[in-house]
C-alpha positions in Angstrom: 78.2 75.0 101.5 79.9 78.8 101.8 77.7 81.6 101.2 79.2 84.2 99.2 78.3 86.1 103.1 80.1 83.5 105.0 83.2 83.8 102.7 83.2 87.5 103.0 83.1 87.5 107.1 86.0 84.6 107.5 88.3 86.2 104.7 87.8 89.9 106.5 89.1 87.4 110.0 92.2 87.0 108.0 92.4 90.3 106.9 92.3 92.1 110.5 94.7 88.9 111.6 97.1 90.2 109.1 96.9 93.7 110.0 97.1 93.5 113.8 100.1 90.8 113.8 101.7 92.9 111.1 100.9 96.3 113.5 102.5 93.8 116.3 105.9 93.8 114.8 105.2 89.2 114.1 106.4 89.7 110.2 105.1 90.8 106.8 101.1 91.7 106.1 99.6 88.0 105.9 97.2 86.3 107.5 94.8 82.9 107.1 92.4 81.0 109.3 91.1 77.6 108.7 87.7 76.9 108.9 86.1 73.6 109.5 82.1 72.9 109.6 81.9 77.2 110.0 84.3 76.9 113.0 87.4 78.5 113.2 90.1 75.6 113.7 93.1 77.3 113.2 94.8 80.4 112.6 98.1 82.0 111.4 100.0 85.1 110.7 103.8 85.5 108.9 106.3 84.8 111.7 109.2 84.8 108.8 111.0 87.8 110.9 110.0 87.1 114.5 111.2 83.8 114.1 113.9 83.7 111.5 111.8 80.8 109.5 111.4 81.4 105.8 108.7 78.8 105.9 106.7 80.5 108.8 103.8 82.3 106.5 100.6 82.5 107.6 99.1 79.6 105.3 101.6 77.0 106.7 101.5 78.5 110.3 97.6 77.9 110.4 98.5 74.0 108.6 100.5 73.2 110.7 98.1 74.5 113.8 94.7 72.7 111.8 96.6 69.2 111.3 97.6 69.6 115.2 94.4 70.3 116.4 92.4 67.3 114.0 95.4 65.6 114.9 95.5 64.3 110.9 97.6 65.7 107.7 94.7 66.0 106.1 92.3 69.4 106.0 89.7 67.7 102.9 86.6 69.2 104.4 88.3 72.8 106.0 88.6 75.9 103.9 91.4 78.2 104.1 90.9 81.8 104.4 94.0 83.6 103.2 94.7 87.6 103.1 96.6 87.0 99.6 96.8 84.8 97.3 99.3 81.8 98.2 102.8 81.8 97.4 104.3 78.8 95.7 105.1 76.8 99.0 101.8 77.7 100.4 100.1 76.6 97.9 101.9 73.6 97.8 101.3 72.8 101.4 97.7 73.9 100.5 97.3 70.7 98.3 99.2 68.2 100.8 97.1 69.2 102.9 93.9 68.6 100.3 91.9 71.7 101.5 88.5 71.8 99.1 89.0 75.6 98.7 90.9 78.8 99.3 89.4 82.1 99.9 91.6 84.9 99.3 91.7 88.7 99.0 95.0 89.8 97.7 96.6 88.8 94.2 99.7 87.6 93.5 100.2 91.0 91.6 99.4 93.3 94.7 101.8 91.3 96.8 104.4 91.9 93.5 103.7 95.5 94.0 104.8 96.1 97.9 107.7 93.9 97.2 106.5 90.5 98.1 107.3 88.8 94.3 107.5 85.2 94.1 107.3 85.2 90.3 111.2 84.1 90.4 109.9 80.8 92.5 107.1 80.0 90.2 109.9 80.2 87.0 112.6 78.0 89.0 109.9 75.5 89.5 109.8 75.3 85.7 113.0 75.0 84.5 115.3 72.4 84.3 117.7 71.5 86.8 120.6 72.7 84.7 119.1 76.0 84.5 118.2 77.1 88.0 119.6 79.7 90.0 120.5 77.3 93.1 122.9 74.5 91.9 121.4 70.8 91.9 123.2 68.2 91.7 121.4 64.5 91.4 123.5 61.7 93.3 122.0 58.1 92.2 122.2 56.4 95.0 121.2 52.4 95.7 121.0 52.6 99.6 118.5 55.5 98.6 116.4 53.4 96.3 116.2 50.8 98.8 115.0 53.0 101.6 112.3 53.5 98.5 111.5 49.6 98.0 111.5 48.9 102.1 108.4 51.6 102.0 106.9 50.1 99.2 106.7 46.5 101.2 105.7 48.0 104.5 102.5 46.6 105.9 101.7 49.2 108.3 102.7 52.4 106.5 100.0 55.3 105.9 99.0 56.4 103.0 99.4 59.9 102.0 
């Protein structure tokens, strides 16, 4: 169980991460560690501009650093220590990845207010189809659906 002490020291780990990799010329002012059993299994800093990879923040960075490292998809018992609160893909990666909390410092407001605003994410995500900004276009497709029922008889598939 995190002490209210514990969260404080890991979060201010992400915090300085965020500043020196920003200071460092890596990408914007993020940073998150993963901690596991009060280790530190993972981190990660925004890479977006360093590595021309919209999906390089710091949340998915240190994912994708944690799964490597348990050498499983899932985080269940880890925490994530984030500098700001997690954008929409974050946040989504953040549940696939079935953390049992975040820690973070910034809001989504004070990210809004140095020109970091997802709010136009979170509103695509709920509207319809027909009314996003980004045209998409459904193609039914029956070799798709059976690609779908193969997985649904496979005997040694993993659950996730």
């Amino acid at each position: 169980m995190q002490t209210r002490e514990q969260d404080e020291k890991f979060l201010q780990i992400a915090i300085d991460l965020s500043l020196n990799k920003m200071n460092e010329g890596h990408g914007g002012p993020f940073g998150a560690i993963i901690v596991c059993d009060e280790e530190i299994i993972a981190e990660g800093w925004n890479q977006v501009t360093s590595t021309n990879d919209p999906t390089a923040h710091a949340e998915m960075v240190a994912i994708r650093k944690a799964c490597n490292k348990v050498k499983h998809f899932e985080l269940k018992d880890c925490v994530i220590y984030t500098s700001c609160e997690p954008c929409p893909m974050c946040l989504g990666g953040i549940y696939w990845a079935r953390f049992k909390r975040v820690v973070y410092a910034n809001t989504r407001e004070d990210a809004k207010n140095i020109g970091f605003d997802d709010g136009h994410i979170y509103d695509e995500i709920a509207s319809p189809h027909s009314k996003r900004k980004i045209e998409f276009c459904h193609c039914p497709s029956t070799n798709a659906l059976n690609v779908f029922n193969e997985w649904t008889k496979k005997n040694d598939k993993i659950d996730y």
